[in-house]
N, C-alpha and C positions, 0 to 999 in steps of 0.2 A: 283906515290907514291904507294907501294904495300898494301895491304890490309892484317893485321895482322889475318889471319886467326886461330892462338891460341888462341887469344883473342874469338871465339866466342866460344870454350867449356865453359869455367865456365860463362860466360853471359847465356849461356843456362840451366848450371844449376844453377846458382841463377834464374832464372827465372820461371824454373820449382820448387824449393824448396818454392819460398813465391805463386804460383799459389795453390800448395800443401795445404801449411800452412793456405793460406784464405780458400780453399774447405772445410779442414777438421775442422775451426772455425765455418763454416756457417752451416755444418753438427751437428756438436755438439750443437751450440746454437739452433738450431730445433728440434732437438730431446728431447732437456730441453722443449720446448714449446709446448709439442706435435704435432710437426709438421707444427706449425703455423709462421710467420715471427716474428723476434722481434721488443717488442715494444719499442716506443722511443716518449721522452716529456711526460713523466708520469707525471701526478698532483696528487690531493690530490684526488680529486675525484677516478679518475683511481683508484686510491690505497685500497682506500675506497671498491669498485668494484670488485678490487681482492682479498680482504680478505672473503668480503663476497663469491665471489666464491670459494675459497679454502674449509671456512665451509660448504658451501655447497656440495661440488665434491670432495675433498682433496688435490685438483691440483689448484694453483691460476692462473692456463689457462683455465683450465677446465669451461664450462658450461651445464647447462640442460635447457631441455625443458619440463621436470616435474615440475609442481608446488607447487604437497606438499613436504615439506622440509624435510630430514632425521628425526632418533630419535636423541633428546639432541641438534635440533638445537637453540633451543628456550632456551638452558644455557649456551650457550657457547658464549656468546655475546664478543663485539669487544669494549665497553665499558671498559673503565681501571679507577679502582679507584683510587683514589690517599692517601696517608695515611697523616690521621689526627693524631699531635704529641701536 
């Protein structure tokens, strides 16, 4: 039985189009993280963690190893009021 050898150009380029397309996802998504892997199973905590890193750093990847806190950290809290009607 012969071997359809037309059949392997577009197998080769479907292959190389989604090889493409996950490189340049994985590329993108790092570059959003500063270069860090993405994360996955976020909780509440996590979350918690990255906000406060954001005010901290501006980046919610972002961390220091400074421990006094910018100016205006100490108003800009993560607490949310709720309105009383």
């Amino acid at each position: 039985m012969p071997i359809p050898w037309e059949a392997l150009i577009p197998f080769g380029l479907l292959t190389t189009m989604f090889g493409a397309a996950g490189t340049l996802l994985n590329i993108s998504k790092r570059a959003q993280n500063q270069g860090k892997p993405i994360r996955y199973h976020i909780d509440a905590w996590d979350e918690m963690m990255m906000e406060r890193d954001q005010r901290l750093t501006g980046h919610f990847r972002g961390q220091k190893t400074d421990p006094t806190p910018p100016e205006g950290f100490e108003t800009n809290s993560v607490w949310y009021t709720e309105r009383a009607q």
